[in-house]
C-alpha positions as CSV (number, residue, x, y, z in Angstrom):
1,X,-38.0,28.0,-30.4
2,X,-35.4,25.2,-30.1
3,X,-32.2,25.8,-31.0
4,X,-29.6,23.5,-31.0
5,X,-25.7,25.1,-30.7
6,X,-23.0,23.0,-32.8
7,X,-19.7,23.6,-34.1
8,X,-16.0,21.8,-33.8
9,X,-14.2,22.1,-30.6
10,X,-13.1,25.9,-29.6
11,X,-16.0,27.2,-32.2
12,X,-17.1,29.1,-29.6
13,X,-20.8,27.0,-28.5
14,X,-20.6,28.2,-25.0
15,X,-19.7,31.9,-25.4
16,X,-21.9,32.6,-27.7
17,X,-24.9,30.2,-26.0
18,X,-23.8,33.0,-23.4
19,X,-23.5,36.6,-24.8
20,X,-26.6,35.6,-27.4
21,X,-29.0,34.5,-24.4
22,X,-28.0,37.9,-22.5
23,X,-28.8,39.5,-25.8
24,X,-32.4,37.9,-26.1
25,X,-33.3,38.8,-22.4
26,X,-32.1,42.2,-22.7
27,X,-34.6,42.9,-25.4
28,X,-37.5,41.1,-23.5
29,X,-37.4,37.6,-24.7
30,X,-38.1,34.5,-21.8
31,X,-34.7,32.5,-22.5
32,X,-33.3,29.7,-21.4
33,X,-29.8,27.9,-21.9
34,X,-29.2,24.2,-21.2
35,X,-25.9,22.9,-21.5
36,X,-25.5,19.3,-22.9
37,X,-22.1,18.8,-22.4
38,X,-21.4,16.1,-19.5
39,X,-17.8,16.9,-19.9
40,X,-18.1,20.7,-19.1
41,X,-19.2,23.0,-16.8
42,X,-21.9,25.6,-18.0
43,X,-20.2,29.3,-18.0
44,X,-23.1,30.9,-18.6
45,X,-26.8,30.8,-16.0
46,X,-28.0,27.0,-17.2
47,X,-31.6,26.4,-16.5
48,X,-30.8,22.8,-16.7
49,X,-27.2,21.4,-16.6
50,X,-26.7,17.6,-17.6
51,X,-23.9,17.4,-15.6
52,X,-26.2,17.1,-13.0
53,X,-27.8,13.8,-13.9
54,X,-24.9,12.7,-16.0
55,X,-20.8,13.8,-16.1
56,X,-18.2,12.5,-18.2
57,X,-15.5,11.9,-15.8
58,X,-17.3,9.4,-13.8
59,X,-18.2,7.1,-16.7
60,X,-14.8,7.1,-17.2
61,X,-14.3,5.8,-14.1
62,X,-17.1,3.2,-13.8
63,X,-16.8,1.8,-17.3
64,X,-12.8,2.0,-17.0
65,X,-13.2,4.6,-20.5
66,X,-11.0,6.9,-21.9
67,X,-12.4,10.3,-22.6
68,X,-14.0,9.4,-25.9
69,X,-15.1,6.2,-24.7
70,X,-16.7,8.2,-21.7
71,X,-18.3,10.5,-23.9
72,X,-20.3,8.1,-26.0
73,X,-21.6,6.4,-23.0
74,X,-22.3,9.7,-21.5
75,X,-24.6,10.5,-24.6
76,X,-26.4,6.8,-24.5
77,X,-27.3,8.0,-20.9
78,X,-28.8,11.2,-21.2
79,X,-31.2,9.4,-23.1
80,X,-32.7,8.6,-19.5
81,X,-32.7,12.2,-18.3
82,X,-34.3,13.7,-21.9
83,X,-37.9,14.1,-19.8
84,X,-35.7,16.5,-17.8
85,X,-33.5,18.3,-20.4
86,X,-36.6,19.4,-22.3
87,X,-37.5,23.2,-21.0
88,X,-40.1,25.6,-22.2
89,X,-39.2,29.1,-23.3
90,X,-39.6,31.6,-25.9
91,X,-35.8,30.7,-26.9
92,X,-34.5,27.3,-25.6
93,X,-30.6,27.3,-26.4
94,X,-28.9,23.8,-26.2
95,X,-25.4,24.0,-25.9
96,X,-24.0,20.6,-27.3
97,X,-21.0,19.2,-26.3
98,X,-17.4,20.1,-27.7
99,X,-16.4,16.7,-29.3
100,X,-19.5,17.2,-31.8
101,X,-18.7,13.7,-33.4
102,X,-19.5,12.1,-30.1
103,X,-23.0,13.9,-30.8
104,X,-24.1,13.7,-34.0
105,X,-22.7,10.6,-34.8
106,X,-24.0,8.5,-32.3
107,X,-27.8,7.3,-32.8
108,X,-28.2,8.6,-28.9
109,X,-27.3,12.1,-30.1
110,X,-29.9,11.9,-33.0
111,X,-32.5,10.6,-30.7
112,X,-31.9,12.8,-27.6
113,X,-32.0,15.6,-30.5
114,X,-35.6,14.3,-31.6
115,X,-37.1,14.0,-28.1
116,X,-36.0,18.1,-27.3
117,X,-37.2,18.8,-30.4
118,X,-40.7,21.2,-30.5
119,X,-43.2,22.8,-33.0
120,X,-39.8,25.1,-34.2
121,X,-36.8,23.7,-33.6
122,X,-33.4,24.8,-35.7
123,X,-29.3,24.7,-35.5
124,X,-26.9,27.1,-35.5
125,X,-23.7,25.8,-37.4
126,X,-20.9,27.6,-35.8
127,X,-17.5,27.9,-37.9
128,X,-14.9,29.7,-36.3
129,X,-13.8,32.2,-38.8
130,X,-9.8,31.7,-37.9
131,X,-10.5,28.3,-39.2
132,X,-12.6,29.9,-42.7
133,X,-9.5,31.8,-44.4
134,X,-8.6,29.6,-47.0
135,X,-10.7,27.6,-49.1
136,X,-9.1,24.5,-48.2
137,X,-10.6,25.1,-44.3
138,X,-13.8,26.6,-45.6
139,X,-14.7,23.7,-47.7
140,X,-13.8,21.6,-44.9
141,X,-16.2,23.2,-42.3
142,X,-18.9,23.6,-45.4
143,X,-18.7,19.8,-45.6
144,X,-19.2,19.8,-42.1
145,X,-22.4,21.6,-42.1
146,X,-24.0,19.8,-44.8
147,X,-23.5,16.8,-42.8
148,X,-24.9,18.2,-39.7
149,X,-28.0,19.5,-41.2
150,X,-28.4,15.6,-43.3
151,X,-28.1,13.7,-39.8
152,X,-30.2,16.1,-37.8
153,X,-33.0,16.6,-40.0
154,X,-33.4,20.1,-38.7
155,X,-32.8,23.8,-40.6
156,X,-29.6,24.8,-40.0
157,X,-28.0,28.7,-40.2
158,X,-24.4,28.9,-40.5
159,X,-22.9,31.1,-38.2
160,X,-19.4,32.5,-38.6
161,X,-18.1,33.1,-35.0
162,X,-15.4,35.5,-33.7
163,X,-15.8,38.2,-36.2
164,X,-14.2,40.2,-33.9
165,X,-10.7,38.5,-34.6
166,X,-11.3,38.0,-38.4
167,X,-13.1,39.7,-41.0
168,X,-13.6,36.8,-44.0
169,X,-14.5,37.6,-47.1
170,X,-16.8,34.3,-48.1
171,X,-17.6,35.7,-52.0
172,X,-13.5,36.1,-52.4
173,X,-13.1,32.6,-50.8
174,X,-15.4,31.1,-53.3
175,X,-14.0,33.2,-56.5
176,X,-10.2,31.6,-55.3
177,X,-12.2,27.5,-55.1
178,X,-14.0,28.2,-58.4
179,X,-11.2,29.9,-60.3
180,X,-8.2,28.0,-58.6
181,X,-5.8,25.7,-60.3
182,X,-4.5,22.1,-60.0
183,X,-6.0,18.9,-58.4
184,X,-7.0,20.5,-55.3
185,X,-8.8,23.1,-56.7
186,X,-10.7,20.2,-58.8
187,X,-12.1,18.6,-55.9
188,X,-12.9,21.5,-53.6
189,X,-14.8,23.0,-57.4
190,X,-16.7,19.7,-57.2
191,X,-18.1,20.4,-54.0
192,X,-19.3,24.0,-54.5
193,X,-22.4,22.8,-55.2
194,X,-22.5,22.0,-51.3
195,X,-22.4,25.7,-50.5
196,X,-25.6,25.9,-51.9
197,X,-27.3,23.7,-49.0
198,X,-25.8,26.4,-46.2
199,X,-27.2,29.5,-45.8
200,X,-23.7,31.1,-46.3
201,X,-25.6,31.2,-50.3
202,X,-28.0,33.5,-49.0
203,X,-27.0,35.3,-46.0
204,X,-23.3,35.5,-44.4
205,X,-24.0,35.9,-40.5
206,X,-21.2,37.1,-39.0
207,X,-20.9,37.7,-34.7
208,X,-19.0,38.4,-31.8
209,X,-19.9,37.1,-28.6
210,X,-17.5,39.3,-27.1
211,X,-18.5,42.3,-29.0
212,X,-22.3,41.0,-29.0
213,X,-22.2,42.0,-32.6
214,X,-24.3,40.3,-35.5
215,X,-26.8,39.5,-32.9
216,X,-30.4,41.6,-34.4
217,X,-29.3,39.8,-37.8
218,X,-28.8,36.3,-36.2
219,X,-32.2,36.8,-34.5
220,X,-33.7,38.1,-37.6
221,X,-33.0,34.9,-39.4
222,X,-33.9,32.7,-36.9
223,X,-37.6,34.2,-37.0
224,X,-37.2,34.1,-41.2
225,X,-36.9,30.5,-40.8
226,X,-40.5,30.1,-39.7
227,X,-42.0,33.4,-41.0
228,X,-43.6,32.2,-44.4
229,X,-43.2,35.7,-45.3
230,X,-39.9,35.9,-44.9
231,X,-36.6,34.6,-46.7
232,X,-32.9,34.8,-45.8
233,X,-31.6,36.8,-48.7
């Protein structure tokens, strides 16, 4: 299985591409991590690391780029290595890089996406939950997802990271969008609908990658997603 780690900047991608991995090989599973990010260093045991074909700060320097620039260019050349990124595994985690625009934006990103793709091939949606306490953010990073999911074209959980730290309460968080007052309230009611497309409707996964908490139910869903038996309620 293919699984493709995304999230907004300090969602905690790499940590949990980390403690999740050491969770899958403690309980038997043939795991391995690749780390897309030419602009970071892996911190966790990278069976492939892109930064080894391609790193961000050099394109800056040999297309004169500023970071963003760099990173854009970085993506359009991984395209070269793809034959390389693509491992085999039981659980192949892809870390993707921390400016998530740069990746899912870009047409490089969606077709460096579609050649690592396999016969199972998912995302985890990472929202930090510091960043889901009001419905204001939550709406915000729900928009997020959807959009994810519609460019990649590939089932996507949502994962709320750093459970640890916060405890939210996603059914009181929905009561305050659906019940709140003024012109705010309005437009975050209008795209409530939206929750419905992320599996936050069905299931609320919750972890800690430094607790290595929520990991069994993460895992669970991720086999429901291909079990024809199964369901994520």
């Amino acid at each position: 299985m293919e699984v493709f780690i995304l999230g907004h900047a300090g969602s905690g991608k790499s940590t949990l591409v980390k403690a999740f991995s050491q969770f899958l090989g403690s309980i038997g599973y043939d795991v391995k991590c690749v780390n897309l990010d030419p602009a970071s260093d892996p911190i966790y045991k990278a069976e492939v690391d892109v930064r080894d074909y391609v790193k961000a700060e050099e394109v800056m320097r040999r297309f004169v780029l500023g970071i963003n620039g760099a990173m854009l260019r970085a993506v359009d050349l991984m395209l070269e290595f793809s034959d390389r990124l693509k491992v085999e595994g039981e659980f192949v985690l892809y870390d993707t890089p921390g400016q998530m625009e740069v990746f899912i934006y870009s047409e490089s990103g969606l077709a460096l996406v579609e050649r690592l793709k396999g016969s199972q091939t998912c995302g985890l949606f990472l929202i930090d939950s510091a960043m889901a306490r009001t419905p204001e953010n939550l709406a915000s990073a729900i928009l997020q997802n959807v959009v994810v999911m519609l460019r990649l074209g590939i089932p996507t959980l949502t994962v709320l990271t750093k459970s640890d730290l916060w405890d939210i309460n996603i059914g009181e968080l929905l009561r305050k969008i659906n019940f709140g007052e003024g012109v705010l309230s309005e437009i975050m009611e209008n795209l409530a609908p939206l929750f419905e497309y992320t599996t936050l409707h069905y299931r609320t996964i919750k972890v800690s990658s430094v607790k290595k908490s929520g990991f069994q139910e993460l895992l669970s869903a991720l086999r429901e997603l291909f079990c024809a038996c199964g369901d994520l309620s």
